[in-house]
PAGU-104441 format. One line per 5 residues: number of its first residue (from 1); their letters; for each residue x, y, z of N, C-alpha, C. Coordinates in Angstrom, 2 decimals. Layout:
<recs>
NUM) a) X Y Z X Y Z X Y Z ~ ...
</recs>
This chain:
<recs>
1) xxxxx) -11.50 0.45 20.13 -10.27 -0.04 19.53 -9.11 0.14 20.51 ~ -8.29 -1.01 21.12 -7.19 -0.75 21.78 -6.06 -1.26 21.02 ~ -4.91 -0.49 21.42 -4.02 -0.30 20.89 -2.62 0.15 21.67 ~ -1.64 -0.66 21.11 -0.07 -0.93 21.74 0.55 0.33 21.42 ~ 1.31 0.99 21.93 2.21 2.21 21.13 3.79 0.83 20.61
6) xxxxx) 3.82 1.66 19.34 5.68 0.76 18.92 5.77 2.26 18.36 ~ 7.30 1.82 17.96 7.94 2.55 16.97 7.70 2.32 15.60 ~ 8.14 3.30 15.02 8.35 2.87 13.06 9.11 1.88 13.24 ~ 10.01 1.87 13.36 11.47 0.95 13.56 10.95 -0.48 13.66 ~ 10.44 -0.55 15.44 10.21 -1.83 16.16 8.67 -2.62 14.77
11) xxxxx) 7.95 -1.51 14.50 6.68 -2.01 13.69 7.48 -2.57 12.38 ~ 8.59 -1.72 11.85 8.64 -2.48 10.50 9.49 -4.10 10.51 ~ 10.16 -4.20 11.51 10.85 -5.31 12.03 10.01 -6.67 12.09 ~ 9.16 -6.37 12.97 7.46 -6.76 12.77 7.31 -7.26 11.89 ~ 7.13 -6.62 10.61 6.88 -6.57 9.46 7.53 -7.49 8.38
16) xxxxx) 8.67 -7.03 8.64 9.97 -7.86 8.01 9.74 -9.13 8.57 ~ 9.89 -9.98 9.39 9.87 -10.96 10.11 8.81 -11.63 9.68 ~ 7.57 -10.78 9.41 6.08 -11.62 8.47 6.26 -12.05 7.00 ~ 6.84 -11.06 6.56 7.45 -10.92 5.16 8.21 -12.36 4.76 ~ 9.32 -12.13 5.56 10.70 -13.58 5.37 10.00 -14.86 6.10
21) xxxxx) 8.65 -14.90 6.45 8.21 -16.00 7.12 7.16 -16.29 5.60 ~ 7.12 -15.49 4.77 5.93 -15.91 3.82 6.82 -15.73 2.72 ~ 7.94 -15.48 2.55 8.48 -15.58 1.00 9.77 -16.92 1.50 ~ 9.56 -17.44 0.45 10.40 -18.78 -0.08 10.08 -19.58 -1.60 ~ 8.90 -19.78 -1.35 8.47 -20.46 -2.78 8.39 -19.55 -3.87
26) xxxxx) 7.95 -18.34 -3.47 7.70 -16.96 -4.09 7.85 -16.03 -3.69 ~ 8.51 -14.62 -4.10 8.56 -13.31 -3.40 7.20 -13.03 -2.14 ~ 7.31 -12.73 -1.22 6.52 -12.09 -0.60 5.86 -10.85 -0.98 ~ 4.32 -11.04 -1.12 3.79 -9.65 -1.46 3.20 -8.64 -0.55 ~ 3.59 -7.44 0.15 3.55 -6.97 1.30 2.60 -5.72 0.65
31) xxxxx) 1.05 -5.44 1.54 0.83 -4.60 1.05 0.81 -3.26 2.62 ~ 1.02 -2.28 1.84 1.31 -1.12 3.25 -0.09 0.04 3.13 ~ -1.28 -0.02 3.42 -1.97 0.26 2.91 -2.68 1.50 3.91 ~ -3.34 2.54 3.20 -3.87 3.40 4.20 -3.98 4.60 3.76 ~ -4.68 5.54 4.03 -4.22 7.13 3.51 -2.81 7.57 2.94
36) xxxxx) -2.46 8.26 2.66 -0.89 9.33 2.75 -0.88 9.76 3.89 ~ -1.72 10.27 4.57 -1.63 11.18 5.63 -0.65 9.69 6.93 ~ -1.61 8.64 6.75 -1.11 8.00 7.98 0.25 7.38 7.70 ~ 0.80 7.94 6.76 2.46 7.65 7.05 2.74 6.37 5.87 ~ 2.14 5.78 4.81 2.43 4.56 4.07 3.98 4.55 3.97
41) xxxxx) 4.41 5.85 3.24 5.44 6.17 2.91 6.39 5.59 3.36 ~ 6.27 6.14 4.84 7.26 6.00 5.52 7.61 4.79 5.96 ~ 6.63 4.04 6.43 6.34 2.25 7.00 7.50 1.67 5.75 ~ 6.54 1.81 4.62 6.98 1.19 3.34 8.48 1.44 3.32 ~ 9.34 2.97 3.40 10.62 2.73 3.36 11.38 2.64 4.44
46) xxxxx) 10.76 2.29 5.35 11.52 2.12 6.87 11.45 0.26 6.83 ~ 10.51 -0.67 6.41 10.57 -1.57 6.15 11.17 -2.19 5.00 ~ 11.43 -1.41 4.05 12.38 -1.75 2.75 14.16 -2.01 3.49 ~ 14.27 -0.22 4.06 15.37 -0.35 4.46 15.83 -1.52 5.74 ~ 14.83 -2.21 6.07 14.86 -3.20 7.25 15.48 -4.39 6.55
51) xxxxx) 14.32 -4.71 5.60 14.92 -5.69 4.70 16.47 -5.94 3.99 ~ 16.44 -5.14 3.17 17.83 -4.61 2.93 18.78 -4.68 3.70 ~ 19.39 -4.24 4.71 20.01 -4.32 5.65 20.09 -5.68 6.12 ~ 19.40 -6.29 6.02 19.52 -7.53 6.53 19.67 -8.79 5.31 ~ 19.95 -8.27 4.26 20.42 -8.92 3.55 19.45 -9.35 2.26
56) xxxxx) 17.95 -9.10 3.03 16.77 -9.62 1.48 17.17 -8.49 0.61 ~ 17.14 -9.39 -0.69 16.50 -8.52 -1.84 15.29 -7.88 -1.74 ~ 14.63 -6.71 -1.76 13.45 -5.98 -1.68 13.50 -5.14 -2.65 ~ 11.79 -4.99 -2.89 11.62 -3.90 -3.82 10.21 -3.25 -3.81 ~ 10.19 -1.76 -3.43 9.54 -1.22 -3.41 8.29 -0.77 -3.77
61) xxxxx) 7.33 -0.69 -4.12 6.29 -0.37 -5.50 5.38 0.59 -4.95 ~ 5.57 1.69 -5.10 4.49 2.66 -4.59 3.26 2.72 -5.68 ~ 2.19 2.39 -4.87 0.79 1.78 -5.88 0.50 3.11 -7.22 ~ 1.17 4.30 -6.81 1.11 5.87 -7.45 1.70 5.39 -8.77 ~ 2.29 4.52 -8.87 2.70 4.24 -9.86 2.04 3.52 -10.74
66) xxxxx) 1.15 3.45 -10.41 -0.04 2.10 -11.25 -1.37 2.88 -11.54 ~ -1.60 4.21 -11.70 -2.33 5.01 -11.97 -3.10 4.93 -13.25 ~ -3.76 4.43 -13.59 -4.56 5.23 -14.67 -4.21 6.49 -15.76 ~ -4.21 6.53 -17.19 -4.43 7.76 -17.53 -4.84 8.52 -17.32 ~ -4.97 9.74 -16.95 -5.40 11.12 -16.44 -6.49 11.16 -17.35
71) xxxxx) -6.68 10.47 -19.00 -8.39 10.38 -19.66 -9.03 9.95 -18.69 ~ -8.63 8.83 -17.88 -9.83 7.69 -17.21 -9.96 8.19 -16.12 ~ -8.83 8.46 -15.49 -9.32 9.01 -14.31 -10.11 10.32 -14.06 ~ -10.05 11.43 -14.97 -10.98 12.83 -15.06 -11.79 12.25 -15.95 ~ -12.22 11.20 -15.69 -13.78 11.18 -16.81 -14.65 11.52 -15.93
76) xxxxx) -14.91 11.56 -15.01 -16.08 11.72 -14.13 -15.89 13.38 -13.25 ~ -14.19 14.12 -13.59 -14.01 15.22 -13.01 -12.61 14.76 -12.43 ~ -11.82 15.85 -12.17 -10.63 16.06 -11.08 -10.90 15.77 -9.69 ~ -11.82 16.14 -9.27 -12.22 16.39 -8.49 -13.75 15.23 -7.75 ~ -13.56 14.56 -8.13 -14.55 13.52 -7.88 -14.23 12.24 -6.40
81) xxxxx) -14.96 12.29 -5.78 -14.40 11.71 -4.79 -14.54 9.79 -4.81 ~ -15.96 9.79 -5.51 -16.39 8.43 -6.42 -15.17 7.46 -7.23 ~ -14.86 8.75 -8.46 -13.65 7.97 -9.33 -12.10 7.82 -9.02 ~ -11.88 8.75 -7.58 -10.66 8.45 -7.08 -10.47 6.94 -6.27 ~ -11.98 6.86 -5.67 -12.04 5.41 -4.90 -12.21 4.77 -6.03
86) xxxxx) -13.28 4.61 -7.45 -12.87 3.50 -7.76 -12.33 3.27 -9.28 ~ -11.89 4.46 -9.58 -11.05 4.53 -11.18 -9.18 4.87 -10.86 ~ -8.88 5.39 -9.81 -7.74 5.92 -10.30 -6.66 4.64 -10.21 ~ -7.21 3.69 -9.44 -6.03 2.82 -9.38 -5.64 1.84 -10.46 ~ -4.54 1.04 -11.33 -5.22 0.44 -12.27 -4.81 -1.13 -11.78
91) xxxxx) -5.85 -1.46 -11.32 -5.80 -2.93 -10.51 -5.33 -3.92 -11.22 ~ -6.07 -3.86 -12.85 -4.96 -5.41 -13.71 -3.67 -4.91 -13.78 ~ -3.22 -3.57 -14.16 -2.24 -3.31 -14.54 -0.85 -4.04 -13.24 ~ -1.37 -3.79 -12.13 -0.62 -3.82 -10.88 -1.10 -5.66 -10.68 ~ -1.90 -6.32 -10.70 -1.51 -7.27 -10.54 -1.21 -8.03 -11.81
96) xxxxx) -1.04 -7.80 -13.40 0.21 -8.20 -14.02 1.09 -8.40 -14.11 ~ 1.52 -6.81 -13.67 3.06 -6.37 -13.76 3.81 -6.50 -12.55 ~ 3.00 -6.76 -11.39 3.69 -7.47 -9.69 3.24 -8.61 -9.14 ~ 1.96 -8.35 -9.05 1.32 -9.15 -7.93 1.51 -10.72 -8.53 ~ 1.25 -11.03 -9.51 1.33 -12.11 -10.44 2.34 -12.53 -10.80
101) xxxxx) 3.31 -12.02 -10.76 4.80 -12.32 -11.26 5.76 -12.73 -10.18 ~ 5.29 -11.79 -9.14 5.77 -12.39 -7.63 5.51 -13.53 -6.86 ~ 3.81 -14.15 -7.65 3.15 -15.00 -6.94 3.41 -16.72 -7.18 ~ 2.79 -17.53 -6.59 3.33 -18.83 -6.96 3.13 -18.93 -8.15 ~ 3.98 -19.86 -9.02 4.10 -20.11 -10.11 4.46 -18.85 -11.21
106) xxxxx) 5.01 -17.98 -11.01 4.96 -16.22 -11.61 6.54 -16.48 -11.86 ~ 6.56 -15.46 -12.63 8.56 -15.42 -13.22 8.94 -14.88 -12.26 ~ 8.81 -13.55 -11.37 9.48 -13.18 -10.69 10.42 -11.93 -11.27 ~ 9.75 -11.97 -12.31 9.70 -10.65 -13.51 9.15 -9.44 -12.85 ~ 9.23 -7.95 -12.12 8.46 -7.54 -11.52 8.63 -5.72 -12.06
111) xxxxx) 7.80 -5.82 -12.28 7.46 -3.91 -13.16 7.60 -2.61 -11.83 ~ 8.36 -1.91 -11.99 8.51 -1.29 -10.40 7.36 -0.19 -10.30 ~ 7.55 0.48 -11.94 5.98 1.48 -12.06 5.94 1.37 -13.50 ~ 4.64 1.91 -14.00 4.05 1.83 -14.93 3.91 3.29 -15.78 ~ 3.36 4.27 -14.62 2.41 5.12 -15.77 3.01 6.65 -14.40
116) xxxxx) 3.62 7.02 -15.43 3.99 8.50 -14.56 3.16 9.92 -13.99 ~ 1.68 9.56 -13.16 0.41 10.80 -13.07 1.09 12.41 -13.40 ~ 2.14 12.67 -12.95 2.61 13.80 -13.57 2.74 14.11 -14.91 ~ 3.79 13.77 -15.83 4.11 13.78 -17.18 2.78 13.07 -18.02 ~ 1.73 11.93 -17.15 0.80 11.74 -17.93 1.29 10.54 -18.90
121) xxxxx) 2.40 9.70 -18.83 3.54 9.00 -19.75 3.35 7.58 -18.95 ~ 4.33 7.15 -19.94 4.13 5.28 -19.12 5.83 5.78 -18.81 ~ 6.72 5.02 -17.75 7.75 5.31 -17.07 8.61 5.32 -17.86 ~ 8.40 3.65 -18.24 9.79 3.17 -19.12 10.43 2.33 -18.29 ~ 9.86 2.45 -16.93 10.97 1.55 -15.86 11.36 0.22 -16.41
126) xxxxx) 12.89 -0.23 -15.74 13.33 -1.67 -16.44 11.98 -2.67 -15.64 ~ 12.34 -3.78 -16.04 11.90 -4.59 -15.07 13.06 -5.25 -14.17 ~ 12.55 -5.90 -13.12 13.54 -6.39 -11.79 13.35 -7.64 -12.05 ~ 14.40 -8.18 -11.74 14.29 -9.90 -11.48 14.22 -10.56 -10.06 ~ 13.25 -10.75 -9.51 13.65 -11.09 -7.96 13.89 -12.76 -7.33
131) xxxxx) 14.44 -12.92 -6.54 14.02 -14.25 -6.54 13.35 -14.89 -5.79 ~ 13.05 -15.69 -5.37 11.92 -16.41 -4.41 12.60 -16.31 -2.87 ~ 13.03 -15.81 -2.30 13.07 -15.29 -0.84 13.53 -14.00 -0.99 ~ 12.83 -12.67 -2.21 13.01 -11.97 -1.83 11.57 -11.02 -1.60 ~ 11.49 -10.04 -1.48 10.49 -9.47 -0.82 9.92 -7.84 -1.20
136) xxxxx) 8.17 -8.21 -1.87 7.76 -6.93 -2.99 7.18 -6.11 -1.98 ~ 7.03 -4.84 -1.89 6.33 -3.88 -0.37 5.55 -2.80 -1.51 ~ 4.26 -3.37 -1.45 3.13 -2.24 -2.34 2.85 -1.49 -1.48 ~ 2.66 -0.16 -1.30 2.23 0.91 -0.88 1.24 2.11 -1.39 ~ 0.05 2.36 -0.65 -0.75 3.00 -1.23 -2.00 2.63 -0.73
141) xxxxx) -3.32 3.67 -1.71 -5.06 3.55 -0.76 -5.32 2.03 -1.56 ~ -6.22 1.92 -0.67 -7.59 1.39 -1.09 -7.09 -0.03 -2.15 ~ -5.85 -0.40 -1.13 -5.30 -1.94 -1.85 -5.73 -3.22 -1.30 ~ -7.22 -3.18 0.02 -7.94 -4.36 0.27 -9.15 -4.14 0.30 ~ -9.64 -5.53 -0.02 -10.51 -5.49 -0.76 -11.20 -5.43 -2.53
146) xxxxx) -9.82 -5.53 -2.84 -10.66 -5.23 -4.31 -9.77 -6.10 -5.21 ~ -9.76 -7.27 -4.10 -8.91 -8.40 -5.58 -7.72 -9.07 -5.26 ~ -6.84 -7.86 -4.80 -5.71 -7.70 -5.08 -4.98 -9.06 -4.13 ~ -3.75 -9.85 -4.43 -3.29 -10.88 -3.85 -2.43 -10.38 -3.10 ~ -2.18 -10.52 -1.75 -0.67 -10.10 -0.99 -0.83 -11.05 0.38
151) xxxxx) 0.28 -11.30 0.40 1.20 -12.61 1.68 0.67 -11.99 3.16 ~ 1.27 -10.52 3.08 0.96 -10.43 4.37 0.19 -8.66 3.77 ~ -0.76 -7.91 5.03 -0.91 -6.49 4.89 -1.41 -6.41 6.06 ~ -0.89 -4.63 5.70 -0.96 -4.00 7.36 -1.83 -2.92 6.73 ~ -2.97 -2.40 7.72 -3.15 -0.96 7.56 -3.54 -0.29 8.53
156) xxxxx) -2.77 0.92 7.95 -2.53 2.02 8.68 -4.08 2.81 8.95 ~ -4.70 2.55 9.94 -6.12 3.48 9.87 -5.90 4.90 11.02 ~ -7.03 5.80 10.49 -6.84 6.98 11.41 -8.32 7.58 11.85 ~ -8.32 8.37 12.63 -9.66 8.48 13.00 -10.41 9.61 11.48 ~ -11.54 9.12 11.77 -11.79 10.58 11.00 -11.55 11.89 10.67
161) xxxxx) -11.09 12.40 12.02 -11.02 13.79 12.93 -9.36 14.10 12.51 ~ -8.58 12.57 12.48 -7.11 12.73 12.05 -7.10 12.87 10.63 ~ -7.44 12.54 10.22 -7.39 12.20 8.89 -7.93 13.70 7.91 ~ -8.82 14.17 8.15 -9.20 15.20 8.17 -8.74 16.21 8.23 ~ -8.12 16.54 9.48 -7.08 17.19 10.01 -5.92 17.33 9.07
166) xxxxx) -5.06 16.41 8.84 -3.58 16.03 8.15 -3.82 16.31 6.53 ~ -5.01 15.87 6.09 -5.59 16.43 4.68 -5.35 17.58 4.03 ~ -4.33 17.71 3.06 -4.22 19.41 2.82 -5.26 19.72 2.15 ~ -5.59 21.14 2.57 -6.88 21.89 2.02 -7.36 21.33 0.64 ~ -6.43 21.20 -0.42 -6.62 21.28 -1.69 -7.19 19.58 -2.03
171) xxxxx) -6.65 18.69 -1.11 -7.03 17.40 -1.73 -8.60 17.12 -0.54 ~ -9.37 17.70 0.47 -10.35 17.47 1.64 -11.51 16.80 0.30 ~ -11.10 17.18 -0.98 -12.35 16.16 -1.69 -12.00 14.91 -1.84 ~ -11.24 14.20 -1.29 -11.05 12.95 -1.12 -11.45 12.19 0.29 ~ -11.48 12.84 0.86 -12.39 12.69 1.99 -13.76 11.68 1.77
176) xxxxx) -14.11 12.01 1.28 -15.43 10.72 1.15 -15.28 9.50 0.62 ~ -14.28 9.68 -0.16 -14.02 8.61 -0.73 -13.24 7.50 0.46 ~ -12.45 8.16 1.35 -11.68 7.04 2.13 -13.03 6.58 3.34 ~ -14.43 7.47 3.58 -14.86 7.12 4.56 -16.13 5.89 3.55 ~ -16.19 6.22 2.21 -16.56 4.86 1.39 -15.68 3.71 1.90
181) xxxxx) -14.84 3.39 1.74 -13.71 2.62 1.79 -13.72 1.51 3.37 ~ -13.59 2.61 4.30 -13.59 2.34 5.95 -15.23 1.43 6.14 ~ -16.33 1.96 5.59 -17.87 1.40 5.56 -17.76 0.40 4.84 ~ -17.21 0.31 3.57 -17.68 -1.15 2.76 -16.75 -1.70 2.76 ~ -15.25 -1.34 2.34 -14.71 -2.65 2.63 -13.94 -2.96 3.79
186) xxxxx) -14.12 -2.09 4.99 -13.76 -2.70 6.39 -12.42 -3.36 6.47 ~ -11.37 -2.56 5.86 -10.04 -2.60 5.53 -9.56 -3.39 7.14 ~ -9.76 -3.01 8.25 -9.24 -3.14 9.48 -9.59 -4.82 9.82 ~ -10.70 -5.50 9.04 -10.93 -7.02 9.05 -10.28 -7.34 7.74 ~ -9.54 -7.29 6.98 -9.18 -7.65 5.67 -7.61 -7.76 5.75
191) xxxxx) -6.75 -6.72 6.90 -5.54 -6.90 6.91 -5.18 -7.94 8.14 ~ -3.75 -8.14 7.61 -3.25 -9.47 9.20 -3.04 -8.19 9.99 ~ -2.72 -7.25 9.92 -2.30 -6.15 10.91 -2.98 -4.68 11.01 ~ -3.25 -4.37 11.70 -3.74 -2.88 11.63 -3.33 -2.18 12.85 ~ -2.34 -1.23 12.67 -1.79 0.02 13.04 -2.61 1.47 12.92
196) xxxxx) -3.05 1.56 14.00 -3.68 3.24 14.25 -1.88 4.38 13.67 ~ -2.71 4.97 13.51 -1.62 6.02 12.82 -2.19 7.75 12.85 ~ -2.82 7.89 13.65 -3.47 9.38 13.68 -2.23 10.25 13.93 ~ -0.81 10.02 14.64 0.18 10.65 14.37 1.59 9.54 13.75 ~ 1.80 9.54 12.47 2.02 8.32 11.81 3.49 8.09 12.32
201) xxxxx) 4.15 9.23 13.22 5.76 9.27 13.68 5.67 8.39 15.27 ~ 4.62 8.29 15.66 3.98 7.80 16.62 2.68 6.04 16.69 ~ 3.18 4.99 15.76 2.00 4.47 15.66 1.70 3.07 16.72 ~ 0.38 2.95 16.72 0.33 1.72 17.70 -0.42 0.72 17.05 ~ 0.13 -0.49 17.68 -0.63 -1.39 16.83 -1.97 -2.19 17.75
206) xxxxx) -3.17 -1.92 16.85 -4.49 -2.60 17.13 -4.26 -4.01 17.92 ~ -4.62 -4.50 18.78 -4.84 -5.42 19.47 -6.47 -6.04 20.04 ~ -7.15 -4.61 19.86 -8.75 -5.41 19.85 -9.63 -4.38 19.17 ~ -10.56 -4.72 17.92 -10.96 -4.05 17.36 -12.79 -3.88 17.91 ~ -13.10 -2.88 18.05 -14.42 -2.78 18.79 -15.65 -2.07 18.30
</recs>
């Protein structure tokens, strides 16, 4: 795998520029996809604030927000590395309440979160009205491959050894689940972009995958 060094900055610009080249008829659906460890977070609000600044309407959606009840998701255990890859996310819920609403022919009606994993509660969030050149940035795992519609996506991959590494002790049972993920659905052929991120303050972007 070779790979360019950029900045956060110069990468989300990047980004932005893919974004406002694919929203007009309909919001752009941007997905920022990858571990926690390799930085989503940050991409996601370093590219929000890109947007913004430059005048798009944007809006954020961290995928954490589209969670599952804590019934569905501990049906199989807390601790399960199986039902985190493929229960915790709730995929209709998120493409109802965004992906679909953003998309051609969609109101443009867009749900920012749903279901609060802490309190265990649904948010209450309003809904947003966006309009067709403005621009939705989903963030979070295991958002290609499994359905989901988006304009443009980047992901953030890391080596094993990084990933591993950056993993706090308490969550390393998730670990199998992202190296499920990397084997079957081969996230790095599924996005328009893929950014190595083993130090995510530091990332480069893929140029030949090997």
């Amino acid at each position: 795998m070779k790979a360019d060094p950029v900045s956060v900055p110069a990468l989300a610009e990047d980004l932005a520029a893919r974004a406002l080249a694919a929203a007009g008829e309909h919001p752009a659906r941007v997905a920022v996809d990858g571990a926690p460890t390799a930085g989503t977070g940050l991409l996601a609000g370093t590219l929000t604030g890109v947007l913004r600044d430059a005048g798009t309407p944007v809006l954020h959606v961290p995928a954490g927000g589209f969670l599952r009840a804590a019934s569905l998701r501990y049906e199989r255990g807390k601790t399960n590395p199986d039902a985190y890859y493929e229960d915790w996310l709730d995929l209709r819920a998120l493409t109802r309440e965004v992906l679909a609403p953003a998309g051609p022919g969609g109101t443009g009606r867009v749900l920012p979160s749903l279901w609060d994993p802490a309190t265990d509660r649904a948010t209450r969030a309003a809904y947003v009205q966006l309009p067709a050149h403005a621009v939705v940035v989903v963030s979070g795992v295991f958002l290609l491959g499994a359905g989901l519609d988006f304009d443009v996506a980047v992901h953030l991959t890391q080596s094993p050894a990084a990933l591993a590494r950056r993993t706090p002790a308490d969550l390393a049972w998730t670990l199998p689940a992202f190296d499920r993920y990397r084997d079957e659905v081969m996230p790095q052929y599924q996005a328009d972009l893929v950014v190595r991120a083993d130090d995510p303050r530091h990332p480069a972007v893929v140029t030949s995958i090997g």
